[in-house]
C-alpha positions in Angstrom: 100.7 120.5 197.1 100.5 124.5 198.3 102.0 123.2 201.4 104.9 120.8 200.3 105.8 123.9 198.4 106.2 126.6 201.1 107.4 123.9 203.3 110.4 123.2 200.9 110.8 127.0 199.7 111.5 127.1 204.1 114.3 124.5 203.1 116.0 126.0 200.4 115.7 129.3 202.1 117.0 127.8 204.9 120.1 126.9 203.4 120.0 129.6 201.3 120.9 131.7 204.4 123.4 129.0 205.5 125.4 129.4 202.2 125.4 133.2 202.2 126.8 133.4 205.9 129.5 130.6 204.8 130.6 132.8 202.4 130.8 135.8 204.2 132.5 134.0 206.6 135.0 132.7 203.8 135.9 135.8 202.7 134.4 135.2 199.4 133.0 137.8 196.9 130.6 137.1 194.7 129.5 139.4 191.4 125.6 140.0 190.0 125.2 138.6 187.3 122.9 141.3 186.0 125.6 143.3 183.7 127.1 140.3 182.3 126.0 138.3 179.4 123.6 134.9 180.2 124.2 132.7 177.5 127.8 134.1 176.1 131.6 133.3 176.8 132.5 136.0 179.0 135.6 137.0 177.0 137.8 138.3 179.9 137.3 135.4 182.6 136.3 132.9 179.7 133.2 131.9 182.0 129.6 131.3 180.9 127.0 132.5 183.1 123.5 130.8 182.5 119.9 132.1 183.1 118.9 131.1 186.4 116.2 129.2 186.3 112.8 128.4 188.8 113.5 125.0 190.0 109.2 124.3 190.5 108.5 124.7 187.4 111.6 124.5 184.7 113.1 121.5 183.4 116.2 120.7 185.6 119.1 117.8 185.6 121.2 117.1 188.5 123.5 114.8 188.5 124.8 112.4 191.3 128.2 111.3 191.0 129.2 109.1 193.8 133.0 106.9 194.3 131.4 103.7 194.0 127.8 102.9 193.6 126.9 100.4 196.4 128.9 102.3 199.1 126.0 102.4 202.6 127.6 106.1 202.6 126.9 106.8 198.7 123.7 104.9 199.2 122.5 107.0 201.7 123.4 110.0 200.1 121.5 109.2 197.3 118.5 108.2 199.4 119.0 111.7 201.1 118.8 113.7 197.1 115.8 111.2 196.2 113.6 112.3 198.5 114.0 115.9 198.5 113.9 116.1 195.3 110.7 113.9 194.8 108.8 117.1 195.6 109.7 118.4 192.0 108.5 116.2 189.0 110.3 119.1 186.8 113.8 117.9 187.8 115.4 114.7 186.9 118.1 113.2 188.4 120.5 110.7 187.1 123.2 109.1 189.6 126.4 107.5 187.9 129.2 105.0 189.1 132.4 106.3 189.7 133.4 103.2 189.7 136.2 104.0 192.3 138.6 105.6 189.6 139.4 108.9 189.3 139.6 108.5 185.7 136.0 107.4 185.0 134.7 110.2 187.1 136.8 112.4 185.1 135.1 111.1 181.9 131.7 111.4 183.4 132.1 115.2 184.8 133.1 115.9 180.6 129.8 114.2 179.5 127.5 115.6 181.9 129.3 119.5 180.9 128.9 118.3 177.2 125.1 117.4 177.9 124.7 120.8 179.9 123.7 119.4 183.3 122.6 121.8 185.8 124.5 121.5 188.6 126.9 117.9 189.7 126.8 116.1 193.2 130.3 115.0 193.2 132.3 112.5 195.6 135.8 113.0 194.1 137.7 110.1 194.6 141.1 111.9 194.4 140.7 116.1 195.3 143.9 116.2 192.6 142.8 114.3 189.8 139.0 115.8 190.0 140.0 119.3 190.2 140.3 119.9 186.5 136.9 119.0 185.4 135.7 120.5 188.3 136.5 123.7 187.3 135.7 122.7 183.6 132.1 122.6 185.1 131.9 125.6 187.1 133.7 127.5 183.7 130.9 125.9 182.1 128.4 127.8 184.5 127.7 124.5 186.1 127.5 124.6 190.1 129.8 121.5 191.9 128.7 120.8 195.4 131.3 117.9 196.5 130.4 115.4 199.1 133.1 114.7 201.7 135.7 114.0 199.2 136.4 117.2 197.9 138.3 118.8 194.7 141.6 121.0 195.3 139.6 123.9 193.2 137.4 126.5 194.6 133.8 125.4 193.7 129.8 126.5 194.6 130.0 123.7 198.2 131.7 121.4 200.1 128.8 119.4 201.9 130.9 117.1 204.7 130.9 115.4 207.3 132.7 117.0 210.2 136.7 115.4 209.6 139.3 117.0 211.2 137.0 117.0 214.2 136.1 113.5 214.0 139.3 112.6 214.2 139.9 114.8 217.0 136.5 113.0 218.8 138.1 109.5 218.2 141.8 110.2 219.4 140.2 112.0 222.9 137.4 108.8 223.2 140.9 106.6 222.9 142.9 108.7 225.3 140.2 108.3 228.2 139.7 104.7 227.7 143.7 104.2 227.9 143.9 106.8 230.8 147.6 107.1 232.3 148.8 103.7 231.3 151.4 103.3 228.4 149.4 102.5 224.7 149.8 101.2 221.6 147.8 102.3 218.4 147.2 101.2 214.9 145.8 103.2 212.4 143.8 101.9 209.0 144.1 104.9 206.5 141.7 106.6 203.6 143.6 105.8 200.2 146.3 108.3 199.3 144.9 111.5 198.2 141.4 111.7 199.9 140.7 114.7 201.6 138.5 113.5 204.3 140.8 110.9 205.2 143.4 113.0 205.1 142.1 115.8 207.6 140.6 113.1 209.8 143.8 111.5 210.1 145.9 114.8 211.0 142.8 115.1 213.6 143.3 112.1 214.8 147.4 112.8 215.3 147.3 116.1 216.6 145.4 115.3 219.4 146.7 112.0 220.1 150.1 114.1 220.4 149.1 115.3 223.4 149.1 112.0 225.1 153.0 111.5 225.8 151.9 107.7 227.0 150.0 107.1 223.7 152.5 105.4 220.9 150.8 105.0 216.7 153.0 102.0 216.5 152.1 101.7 212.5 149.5 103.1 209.5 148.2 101.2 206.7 145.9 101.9 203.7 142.9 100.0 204.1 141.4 101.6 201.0 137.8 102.1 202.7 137.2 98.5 202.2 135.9 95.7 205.3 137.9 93.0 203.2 140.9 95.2 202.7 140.3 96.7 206.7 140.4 93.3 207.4 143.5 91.8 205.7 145.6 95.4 207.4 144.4 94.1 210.6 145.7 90.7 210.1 149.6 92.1 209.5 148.7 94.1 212.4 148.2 91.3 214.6 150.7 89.1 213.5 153.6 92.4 213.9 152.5 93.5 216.8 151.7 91.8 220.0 150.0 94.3 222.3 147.7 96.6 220.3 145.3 98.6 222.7 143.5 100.7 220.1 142.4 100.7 216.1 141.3 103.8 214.4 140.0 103.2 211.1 139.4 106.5 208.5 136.0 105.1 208.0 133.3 102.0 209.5 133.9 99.6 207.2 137.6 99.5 207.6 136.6 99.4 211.4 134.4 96.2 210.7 137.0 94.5 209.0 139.4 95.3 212.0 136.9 93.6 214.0 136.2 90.8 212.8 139.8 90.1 212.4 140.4 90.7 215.8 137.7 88.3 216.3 138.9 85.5 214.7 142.7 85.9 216.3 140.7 85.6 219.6 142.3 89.2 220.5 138.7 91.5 220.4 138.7 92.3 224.4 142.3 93.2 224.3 141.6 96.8 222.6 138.9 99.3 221.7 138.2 99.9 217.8 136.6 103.0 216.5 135.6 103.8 213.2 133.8 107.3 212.0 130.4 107.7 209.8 127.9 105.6 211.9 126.6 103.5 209.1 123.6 100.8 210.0 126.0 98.0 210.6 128.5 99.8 212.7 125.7 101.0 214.9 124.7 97.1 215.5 128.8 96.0 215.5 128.5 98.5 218.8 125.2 97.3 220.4 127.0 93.5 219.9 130.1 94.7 221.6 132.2 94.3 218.3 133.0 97.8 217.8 134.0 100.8 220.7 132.5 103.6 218.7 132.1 105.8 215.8 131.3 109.1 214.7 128.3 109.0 213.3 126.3 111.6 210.8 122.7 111.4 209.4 123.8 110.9 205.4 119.7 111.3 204.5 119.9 114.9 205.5 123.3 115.0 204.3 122.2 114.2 201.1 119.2 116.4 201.1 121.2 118.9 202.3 123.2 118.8 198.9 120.3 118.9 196.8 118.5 122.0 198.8 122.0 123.5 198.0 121.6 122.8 194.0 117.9 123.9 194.0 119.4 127.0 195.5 121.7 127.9 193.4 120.1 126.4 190.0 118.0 129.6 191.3 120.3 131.8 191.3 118.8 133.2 194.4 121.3 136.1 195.8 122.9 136.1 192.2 125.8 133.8 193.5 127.9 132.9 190.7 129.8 130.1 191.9 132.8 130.3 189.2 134.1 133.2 190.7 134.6 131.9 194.3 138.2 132.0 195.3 137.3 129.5 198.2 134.8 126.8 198.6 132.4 126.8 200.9 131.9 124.0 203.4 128.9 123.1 205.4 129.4 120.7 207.9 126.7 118.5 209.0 126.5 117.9 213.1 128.5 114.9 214.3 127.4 112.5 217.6 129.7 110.4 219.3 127.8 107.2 219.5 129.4 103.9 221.4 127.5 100.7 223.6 126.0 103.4 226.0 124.5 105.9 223.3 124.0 104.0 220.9 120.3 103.6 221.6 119.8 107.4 220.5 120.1 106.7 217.0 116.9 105.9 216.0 116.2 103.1 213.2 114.8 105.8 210.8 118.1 107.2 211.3 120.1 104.7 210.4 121.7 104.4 206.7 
């Protein structure tokens, strides 16, 4: 037990240090706590600032609030929070479906505040509409760390997966399997409003700009669904008669895409990338279904988050996370994984 715990005070330390160089490197300030009260409004910023508290030993409850329960990407997130926080049987964590509404995530945000949660593992499904109760929360004196979806308010993290850069990684991949010859691309979007598929997307576009001989012929919302991936791909088809890549904003739009492809007997005529690397895109690529993806370890994503709660549930470094004036982001490390890399992702890897 003595050494589970000074292998996991490592961890938190770890990211501890992490977070504090984000910050500096943000620009952000951040105030001790020590001359302001701990369990009082603050009258002039109308914050509360709460007792920090020792996350071995206190009782502790984090809560998980993914898009969609179900999602391989959620899943794996959750996975990733379970077992680092298994090492503490003080804490209790309790994972809700958002349902994929802004709206219900919204009502959840307001109960956990109302129940005095600790600190909130949020995938905002629109960075508008969760913004309010985000900052509710962090008013509240209740740390926010956002997974890849973030909320258009500064909060205590931003834990993603690298976007803009994916994007970037796709659109080059694309460019050299094209080369000099004239091509045609399709694009199957992130619903309106999500950050990640937003800055993935403008990724994607600014580099592909560079390619005067590379044409995005059209962009759809395939609403990170296979089924509705799928049923873009089909009007794709049927519009367009040479097609010589896909992108889609995430795998299982990519899969979709595929299999559509599949069935119009049209798979060898273009390459189709997706980004996140889940389990079945990983064995779409090794069947020669799907060109590539970007893929990220989600486990340590996950864990990554919770280390980041523990942290500041701590209050180690007196970080008060309401007065940030700019999130923090960590990014996790991306690998560009298609037929001939594949192999490097391990099956205790995959999510």
């Amino acid at each position: 037990m003595q050494k589970s715990r000074i292998r996991k005070s490592v961890a938190i330390c770890g990211v501890a240090m992490l977070l504090i160089f984000t910050l500096t490197a943000c620009g952000v300030s951040t105030e001790s706590p020590s001359n302001a009260p701990t369990s009082k409004s603050n009258e002039e910023s109308n914050t509360t600032t709460k007792i920090a508290k020792d996350p071995y030993q206190d009782p502790i409850k984090i809560g998980f609030v993914p898009n969609v329960i179900g999602d391989s990407v959620a899943s794996a997130w959750g996975e990733g929070i379970k077992r680092e926080l298994k090492y503490y049987p003080n804490i209790s964590l309790q994972v809700f479906d958002g349902k994929a509404s802004s709206e219900t995530q919204s009502q959840i945000m307001k109960d956990l505040i109302n129940q005095q949660y600790d600190c909130i593992i949020l995938q905002a499904n629109d960075s508008a509409a969760l913004a309010a109760t985000v900052k509710e929360a962090e008013t509240a004196g209740i740390s926010v760390i956002t997974l890849n979806l973030d909320a258009d308010t500064p909060h205590a993290a931003l834990v993603a997966m690298v976007d803009y850069e994916a994007g970037k990684l796709v659109a080059e991949q694309i460019a050299k399997s094209i080369g000099d010859k004239e091509g045609n691309i399709v694009i199957i979007q992130a619903p309106p409003g999500a950050s990640r598929g937003i800055n993935v997307e403008k990724g994607f576009k600014d580099e592909i700009a560079k390619h005067s001989n590379l044409k995005i012929l059209d962009s759809q919302n395939g609403e990170w669904l296979t089924e509705k991936g799928n049923e873009v791909m089909r009007d794709f088809l049927t519009k367009y008669p040479k097609i010589d890549a896909v992108f889609a904003i995430n795998d299982a739009m990519a899969e979709g895409a595929s299999q559509a492809a599949e069935a119009a007997g049209r798979l060898n005529e273009m390459v189709i990338w997706g980004t996140d690397g889940e389990k079945k895109a990983l064995e779409y690529i090794e069947k020669g279904k799907l060109t590539g993806t970007i893929y990220t370890n989600c486990y340590d994503q996950g864990a990554t988050a919770a280390r980041l709660a523990l942290y500041l549930i701590g209050g180690v470094g007196e970080i008060d996370s309401s007065k940030f004036t700019k999130t923090p982001v960590v990014k996790m490390a991306p690998i560009i994984v298609t037929k001939d890399t594949v192999g490097s992702i391990s099956p205790e890897m995959r999510w």
